[in-house]
Every structure is written in C-alpha cells, then in structure tokens.
MMTF fields as JSON, N, C-alpha, C and O atoms, coordinates in Angstrom:
{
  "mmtfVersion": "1.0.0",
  "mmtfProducer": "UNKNOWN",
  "numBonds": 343,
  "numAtoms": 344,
  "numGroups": 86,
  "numChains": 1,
  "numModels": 1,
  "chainsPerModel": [1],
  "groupsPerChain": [86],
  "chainIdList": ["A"],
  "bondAtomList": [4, 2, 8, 6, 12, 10, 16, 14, 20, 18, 24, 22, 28, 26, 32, 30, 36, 34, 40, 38, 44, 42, 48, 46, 52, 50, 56, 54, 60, 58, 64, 62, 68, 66, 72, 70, 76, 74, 80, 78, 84, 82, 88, 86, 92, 90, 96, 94, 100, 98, 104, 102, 108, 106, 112, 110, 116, 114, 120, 118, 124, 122, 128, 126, 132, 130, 136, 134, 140, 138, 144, 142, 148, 146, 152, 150, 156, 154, 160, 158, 164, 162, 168, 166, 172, 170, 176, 174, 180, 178, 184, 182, 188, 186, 192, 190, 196, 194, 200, 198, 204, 202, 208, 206, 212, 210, 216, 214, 220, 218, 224, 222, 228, 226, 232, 230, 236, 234, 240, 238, 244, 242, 248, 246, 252, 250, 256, 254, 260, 258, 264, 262, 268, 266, 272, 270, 276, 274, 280, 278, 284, 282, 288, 286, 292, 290, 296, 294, 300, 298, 304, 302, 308, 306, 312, 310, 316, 314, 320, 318, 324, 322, 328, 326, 332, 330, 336, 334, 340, 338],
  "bondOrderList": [1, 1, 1, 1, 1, 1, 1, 1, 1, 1, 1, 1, 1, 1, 1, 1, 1, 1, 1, 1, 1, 1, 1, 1, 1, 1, 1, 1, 1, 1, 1, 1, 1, 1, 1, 1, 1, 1, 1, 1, 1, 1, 1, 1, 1, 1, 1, 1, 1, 1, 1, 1, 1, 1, 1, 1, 1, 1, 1, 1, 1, 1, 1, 1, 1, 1, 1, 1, 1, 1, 1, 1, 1, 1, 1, 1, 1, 1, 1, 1, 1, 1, 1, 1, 1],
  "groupList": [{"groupName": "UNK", "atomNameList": ["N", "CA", "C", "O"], "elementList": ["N", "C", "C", "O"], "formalChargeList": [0, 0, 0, 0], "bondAtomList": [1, 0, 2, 1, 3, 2], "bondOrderList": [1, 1, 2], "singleLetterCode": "X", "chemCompType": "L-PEPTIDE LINKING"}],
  "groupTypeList": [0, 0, 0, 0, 0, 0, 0, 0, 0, 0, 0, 0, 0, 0, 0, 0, 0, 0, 0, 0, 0, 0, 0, 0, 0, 0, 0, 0, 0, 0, 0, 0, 0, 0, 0, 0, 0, 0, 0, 0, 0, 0, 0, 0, 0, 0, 0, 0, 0, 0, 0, 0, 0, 0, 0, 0, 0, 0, 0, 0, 0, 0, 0, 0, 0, 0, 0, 0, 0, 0, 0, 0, 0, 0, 0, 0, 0, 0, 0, 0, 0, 0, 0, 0, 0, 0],
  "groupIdList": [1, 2, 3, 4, 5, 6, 7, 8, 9, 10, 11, 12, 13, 14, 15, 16, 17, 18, 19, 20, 21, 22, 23, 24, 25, 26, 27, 28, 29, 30, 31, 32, 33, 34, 35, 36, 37, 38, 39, 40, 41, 42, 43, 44, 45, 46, 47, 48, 49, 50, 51, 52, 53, 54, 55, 56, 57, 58, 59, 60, 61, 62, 63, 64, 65, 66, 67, 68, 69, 70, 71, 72, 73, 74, 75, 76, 77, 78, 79, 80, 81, 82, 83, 84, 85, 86],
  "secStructList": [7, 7, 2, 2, 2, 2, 2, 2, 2, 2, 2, 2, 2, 2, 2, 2, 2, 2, 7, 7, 6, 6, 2, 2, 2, 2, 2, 2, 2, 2, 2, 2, 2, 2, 2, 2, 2, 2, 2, 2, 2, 2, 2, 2, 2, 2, 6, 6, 6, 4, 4, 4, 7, 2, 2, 2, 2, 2, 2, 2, 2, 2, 2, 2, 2, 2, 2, 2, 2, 2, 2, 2, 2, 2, 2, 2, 2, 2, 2, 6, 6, 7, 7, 7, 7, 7],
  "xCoordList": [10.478, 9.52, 10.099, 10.594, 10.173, 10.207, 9.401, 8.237, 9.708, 8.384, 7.688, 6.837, 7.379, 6.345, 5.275, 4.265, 5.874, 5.555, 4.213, 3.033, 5.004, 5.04, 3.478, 2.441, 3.609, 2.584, 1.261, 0.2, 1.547, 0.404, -0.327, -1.401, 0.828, -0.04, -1.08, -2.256, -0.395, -1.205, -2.633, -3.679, -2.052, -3.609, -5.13, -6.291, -3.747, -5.386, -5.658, -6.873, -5.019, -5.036, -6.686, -7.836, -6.042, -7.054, -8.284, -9.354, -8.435, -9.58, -10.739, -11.97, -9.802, -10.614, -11.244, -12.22, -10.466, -10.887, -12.146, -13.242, -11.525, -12.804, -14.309, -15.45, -13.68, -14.329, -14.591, -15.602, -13.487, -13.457, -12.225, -11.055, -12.822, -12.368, -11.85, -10.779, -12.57, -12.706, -11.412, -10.696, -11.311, -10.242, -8.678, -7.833, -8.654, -7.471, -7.289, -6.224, -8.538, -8.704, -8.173, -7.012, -8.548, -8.506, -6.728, -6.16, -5.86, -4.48, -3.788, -2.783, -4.355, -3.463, -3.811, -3.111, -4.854, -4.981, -4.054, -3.36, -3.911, -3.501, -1.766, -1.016, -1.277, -0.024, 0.204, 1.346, -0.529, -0.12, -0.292, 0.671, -1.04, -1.28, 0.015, -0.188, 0.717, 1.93, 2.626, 2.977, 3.302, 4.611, 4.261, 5.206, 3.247, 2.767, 3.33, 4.33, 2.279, 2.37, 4.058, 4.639, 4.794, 5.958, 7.058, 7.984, 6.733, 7.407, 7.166, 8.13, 5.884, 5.215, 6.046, 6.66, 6.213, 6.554, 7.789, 8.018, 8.639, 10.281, 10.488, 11.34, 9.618, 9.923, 9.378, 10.034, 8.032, 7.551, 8.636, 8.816, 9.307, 9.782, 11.042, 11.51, 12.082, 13.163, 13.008, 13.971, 11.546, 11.188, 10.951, 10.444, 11.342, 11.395, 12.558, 12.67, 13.406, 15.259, 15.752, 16.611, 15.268, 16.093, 16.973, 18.176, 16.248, 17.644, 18.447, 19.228, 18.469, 19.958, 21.296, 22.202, 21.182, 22.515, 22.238, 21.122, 23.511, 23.684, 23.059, 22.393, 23.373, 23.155, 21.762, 21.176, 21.397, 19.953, 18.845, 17.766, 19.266, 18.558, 18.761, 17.831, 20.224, 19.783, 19.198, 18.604, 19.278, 18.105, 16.45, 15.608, 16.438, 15.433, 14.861, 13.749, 15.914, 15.369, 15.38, 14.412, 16.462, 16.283, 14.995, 14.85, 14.02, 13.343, 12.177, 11.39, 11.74, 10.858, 10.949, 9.953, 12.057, 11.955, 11.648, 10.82, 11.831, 10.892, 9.407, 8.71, 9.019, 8.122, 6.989, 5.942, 7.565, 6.757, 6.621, 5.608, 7.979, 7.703, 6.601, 5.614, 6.781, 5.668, 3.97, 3.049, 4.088, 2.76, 2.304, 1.136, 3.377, 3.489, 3.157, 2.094, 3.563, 3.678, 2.241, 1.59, 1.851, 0.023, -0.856, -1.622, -0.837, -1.327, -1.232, -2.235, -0.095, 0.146, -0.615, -1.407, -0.16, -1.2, -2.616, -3.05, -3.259, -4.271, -4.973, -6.154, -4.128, -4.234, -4.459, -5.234, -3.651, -3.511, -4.162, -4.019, -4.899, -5.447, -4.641, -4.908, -3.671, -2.642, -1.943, -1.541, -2.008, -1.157, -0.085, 0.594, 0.454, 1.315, 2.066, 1.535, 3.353, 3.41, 4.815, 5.572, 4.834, 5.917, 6.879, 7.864],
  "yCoordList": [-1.471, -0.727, 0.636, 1.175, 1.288, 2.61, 3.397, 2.996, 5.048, 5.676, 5.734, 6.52, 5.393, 5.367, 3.988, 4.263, 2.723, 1.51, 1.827, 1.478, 2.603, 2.825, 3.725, 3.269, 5.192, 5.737, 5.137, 5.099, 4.611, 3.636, 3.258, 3.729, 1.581, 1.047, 1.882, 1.531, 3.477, 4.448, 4.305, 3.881, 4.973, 5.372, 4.299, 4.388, 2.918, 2.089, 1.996, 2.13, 1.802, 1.4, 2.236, 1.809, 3.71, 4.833, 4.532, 4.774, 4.127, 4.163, 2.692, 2.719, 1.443, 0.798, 1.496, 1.015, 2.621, 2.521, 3.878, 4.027, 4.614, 5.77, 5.209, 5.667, 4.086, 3.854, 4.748, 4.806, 5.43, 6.545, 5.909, 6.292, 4.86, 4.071, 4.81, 4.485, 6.103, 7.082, 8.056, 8.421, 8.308, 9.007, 8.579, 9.21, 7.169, 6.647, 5.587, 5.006, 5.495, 5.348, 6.76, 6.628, 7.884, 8.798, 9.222, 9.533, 9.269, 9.557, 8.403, 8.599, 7.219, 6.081, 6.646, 7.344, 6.201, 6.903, 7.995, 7.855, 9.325, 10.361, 10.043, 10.586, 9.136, 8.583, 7.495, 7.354, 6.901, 6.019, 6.852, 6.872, 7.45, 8.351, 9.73, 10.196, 10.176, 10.831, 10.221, 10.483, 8.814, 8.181, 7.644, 7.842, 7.035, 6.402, 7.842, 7.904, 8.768, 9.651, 10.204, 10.329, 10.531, 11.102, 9.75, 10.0, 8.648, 8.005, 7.9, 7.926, 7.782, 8.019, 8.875, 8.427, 10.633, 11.771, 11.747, 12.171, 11.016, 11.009, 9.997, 10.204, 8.826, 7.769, 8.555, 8.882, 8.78, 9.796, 10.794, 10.729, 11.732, 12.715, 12.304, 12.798, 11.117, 10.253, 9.821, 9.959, 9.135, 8.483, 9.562, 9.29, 10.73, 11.321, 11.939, 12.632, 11.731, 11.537, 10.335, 10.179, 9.419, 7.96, 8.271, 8.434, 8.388, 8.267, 8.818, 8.678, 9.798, 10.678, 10.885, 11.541, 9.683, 9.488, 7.969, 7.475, 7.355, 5.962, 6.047, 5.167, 7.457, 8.075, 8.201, 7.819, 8.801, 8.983, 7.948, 8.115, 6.597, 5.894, 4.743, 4.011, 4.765, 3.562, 4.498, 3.954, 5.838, 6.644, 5.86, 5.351, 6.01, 5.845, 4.399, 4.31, 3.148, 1.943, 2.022, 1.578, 2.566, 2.808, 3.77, 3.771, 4.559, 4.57, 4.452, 5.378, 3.333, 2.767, 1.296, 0.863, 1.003, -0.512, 0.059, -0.671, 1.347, 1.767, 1.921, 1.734, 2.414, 2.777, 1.906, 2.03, 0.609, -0.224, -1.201, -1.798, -1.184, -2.597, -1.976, -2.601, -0.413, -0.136, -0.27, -0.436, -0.122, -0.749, -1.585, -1.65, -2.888, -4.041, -4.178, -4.797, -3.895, -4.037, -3.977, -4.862, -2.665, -2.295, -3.307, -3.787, -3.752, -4.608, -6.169, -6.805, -6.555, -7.629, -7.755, -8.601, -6.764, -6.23, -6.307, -6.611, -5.95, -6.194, -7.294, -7.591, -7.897, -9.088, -10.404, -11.336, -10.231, -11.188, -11.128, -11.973, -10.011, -9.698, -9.336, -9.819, -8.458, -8.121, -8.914, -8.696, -9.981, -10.951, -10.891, -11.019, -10.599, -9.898, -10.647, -10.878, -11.487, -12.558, -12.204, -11.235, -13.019, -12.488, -13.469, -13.293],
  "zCoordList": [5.846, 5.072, 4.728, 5.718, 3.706, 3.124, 3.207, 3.225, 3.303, 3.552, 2.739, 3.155, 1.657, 0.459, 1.583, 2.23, 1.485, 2.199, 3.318, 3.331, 4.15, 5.556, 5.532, 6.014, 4.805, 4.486, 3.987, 4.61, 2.584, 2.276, 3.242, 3.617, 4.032, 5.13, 5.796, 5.892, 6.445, 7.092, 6.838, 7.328, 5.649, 4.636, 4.949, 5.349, 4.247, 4.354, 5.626, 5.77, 6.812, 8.222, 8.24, 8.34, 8.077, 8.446, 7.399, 7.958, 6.2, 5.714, 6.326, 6.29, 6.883, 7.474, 9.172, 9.748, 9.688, 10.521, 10.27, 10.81, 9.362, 8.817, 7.98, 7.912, 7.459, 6.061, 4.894, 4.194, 4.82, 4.158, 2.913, 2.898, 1.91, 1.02, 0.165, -0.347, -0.218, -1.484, -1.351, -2.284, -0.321, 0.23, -0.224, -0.86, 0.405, 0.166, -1.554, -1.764, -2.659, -3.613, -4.071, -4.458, -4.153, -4.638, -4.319, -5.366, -3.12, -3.137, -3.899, -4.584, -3.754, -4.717, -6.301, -7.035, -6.476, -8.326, -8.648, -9.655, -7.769, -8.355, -8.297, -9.108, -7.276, -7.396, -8.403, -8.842, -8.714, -9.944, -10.945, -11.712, -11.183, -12.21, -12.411, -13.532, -12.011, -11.681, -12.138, -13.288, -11.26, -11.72, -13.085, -13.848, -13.673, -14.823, -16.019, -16.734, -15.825, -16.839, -16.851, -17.93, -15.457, -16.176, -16.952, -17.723, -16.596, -16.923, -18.466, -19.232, -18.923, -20.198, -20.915, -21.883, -20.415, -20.723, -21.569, -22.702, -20.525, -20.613, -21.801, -22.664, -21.803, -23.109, -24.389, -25.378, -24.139, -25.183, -26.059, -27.275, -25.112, -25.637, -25.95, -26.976, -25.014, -25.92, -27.289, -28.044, -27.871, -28.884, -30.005, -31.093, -29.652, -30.968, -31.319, -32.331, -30.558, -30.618, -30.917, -31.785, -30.247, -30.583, -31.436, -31.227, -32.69, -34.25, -34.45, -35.391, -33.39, -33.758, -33.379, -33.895, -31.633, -31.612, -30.952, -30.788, -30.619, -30.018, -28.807, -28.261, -28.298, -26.597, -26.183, -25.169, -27.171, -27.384, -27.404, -26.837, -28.269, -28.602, -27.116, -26.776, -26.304, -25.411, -24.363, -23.432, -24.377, -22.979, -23.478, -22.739, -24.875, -25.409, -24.776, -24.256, -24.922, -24.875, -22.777, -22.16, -22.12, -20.638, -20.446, -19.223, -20.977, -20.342, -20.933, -20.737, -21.791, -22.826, -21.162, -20.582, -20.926, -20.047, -19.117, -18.573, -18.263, -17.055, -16.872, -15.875, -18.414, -18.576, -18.503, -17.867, -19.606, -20.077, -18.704, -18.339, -18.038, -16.28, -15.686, -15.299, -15.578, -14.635, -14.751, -13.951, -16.021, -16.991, -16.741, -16.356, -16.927, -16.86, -15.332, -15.286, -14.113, -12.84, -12.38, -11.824, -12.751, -12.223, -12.595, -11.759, -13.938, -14.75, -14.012, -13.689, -13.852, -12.912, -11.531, -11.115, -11.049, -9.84, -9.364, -8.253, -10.5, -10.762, -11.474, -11.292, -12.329, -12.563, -11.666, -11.879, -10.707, -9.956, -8.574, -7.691, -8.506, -7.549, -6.189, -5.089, -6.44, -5.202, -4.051, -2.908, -4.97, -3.33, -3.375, -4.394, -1.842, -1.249, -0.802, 0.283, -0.849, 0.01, 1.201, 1.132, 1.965, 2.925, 3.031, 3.747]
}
C-alpha cells in the first residue's frame, strides 16, 4: 500500500468507527477535486499552444491523455460501483 492507499483506508476505518461519513466525504471530494482540476488546468492551458510547435502539441496530447483517464477513471468508479478486487 502507498501512503495515499494507506491514509484513505485510515479515514474510512475512522468514519465507520465515528460515523462521521461527512467528514471523510468531504476530504475525498476536495482531493478529487484538486487532482481533477489541475490536471484540467495544465491540458487547458497546453490547448491553446498546441499549434505552435511539435513540442507543444504532443505536451498537449500527454496531458489531454492524463487528463481525460482520470475522468475516465472516477467515472468508471462510479460506474461500476467501486469493486475492488484482490
């Protein structure tokens, strides 16, 4: 497990044993919401360079594919209802 991993687990551990759901809803949102938006930021502000050099345009398409998996990832996530498998 990684400490991102490791923490999480914490979190929820502690909100089943608090029931303090809102708590650990509220640190996940503001972390998806962070990595989501800067990843947004960086494609955003590539996409209005793209056309001006070769360099430019594959940063553009590298972080248009970060951007868009992670999209893609939450979405899945939730889609599928979070099963986790081991």
């Amino acid at each position: 497990m990684d400490g991102t991993t490791a923490h999480i687990t914490v979190m929820s551990d502690k909100a089943l044993e608090t029931g303090d759901f809102s708590g650990l809803l509220t640190a996940l949102n503001r972390h998806v919401n962070r990595q989501l938006t800067e990843k947004y930021e960086k494609a955003a502000a590539l996409y209005r360079v793209k056309d001006r050099s070769v360099e430019e345009g594959r940063q553009y398409v590298a972080a248009y594919v970060d951007y868009t998996h992670a999209v893609e990832a939450v979405h899945d996530i939730l889609e599928a209802g979070g099963h986790h498998h081991h």
